[in-house]
C-alpha positions in Angstrom: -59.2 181.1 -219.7 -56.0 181.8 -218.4 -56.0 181.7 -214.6 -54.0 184.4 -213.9 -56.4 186.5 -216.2 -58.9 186.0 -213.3 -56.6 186.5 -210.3 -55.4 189.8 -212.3 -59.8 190.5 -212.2 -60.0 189.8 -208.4 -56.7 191.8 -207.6 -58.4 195.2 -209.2 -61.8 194.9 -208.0 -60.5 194.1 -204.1 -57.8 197.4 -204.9 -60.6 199.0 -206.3 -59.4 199.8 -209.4 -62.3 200.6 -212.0 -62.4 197.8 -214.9 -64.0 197.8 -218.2 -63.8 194.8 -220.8 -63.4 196.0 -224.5 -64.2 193.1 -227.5 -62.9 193.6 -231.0 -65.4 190.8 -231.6 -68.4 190.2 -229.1 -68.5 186.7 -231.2 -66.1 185.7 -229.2 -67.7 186.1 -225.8 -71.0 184.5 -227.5 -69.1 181.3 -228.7 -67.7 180.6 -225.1 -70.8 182.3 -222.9 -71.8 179.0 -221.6 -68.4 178.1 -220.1 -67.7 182.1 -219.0 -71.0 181.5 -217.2 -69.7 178.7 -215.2 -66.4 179.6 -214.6 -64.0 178.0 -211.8 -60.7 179.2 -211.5 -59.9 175.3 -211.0 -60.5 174.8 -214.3 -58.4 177.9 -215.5 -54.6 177.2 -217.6 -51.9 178.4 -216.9 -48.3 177.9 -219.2 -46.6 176.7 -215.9 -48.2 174.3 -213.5 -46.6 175.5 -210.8 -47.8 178.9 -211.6 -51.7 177.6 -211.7 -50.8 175.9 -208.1 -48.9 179.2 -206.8 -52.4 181.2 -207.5 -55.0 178.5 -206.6 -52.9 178.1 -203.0 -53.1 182.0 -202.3 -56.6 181.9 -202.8 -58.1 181.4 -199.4 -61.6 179.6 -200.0 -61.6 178.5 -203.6 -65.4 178.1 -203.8 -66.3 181.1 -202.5 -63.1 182.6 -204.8 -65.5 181.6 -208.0 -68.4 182.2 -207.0 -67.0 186.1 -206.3 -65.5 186.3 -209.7 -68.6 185.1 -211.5 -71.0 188.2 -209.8 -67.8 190.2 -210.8 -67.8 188.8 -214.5 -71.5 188.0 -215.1 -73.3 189.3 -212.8 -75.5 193.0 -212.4 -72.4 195.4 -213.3 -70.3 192.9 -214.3 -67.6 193.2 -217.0 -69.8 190.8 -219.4 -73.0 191.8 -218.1 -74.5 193.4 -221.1 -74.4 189.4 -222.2 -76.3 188.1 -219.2 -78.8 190.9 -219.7 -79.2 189.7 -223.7 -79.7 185.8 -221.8 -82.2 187.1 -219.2 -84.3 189.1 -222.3 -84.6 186.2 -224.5 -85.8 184.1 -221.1 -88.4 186.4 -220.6 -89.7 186.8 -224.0 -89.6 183.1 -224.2 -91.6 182.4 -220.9 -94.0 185.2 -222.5 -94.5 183.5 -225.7 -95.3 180.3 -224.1 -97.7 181.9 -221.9 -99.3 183.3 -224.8 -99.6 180.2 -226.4 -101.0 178.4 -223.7 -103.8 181.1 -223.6 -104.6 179.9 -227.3 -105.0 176.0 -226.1 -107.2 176.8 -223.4 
């Protein structure tokens, strides 16, 4: 994940700027949904290092930079929310099948 990508991200949704994400292949977001859920912009590339350092020191509160960019990315109305929702559905259906189950043992 390129970290100017993100700061880009941040930018339009503090300018308010309406975003939408478009996939030519939602295999892609599958393959890295585990580290798209946990992203830090710490861990982000850049092509330059000084351009990495440039964005991470106008960033204010790093932390608090993330966890913002995460609800923005994965969270309720986020640009890759439609994948959280597909996580949160197979949760639930598991947690129901175990239940059911469980009512069979008894």
């Amino acid at each position: 994940t390129r970290v100017w990508c993100l700061a880009e991200i941040a930018e339009a949704e503090a300018s308010q700027i309406p975003q939408t994400a478009l996939f030519y292949d939602e295999g892609c977001v599958e393959a890295e949904y585990h580290k798209l859920k946990r992203l830090d912009i710490r861990e982000c590339e850049a092509t330059r290092q000084e351009d990495k350092d440039d964005i991470l020191a106008s960033i204010p509160d790093v932390d608090v930079f993330s966890e913002s960019l995460q609800e923005l990315i994965m969270g309720d109305g986020g640009l890759l929310s439609k994948f959280s929702d597909r996580e949160a559905k197979l949760r639930n259906a598991a947690r129901f099948v175990r239940r059911t189950f469980s009512n069979f043992d008894a």
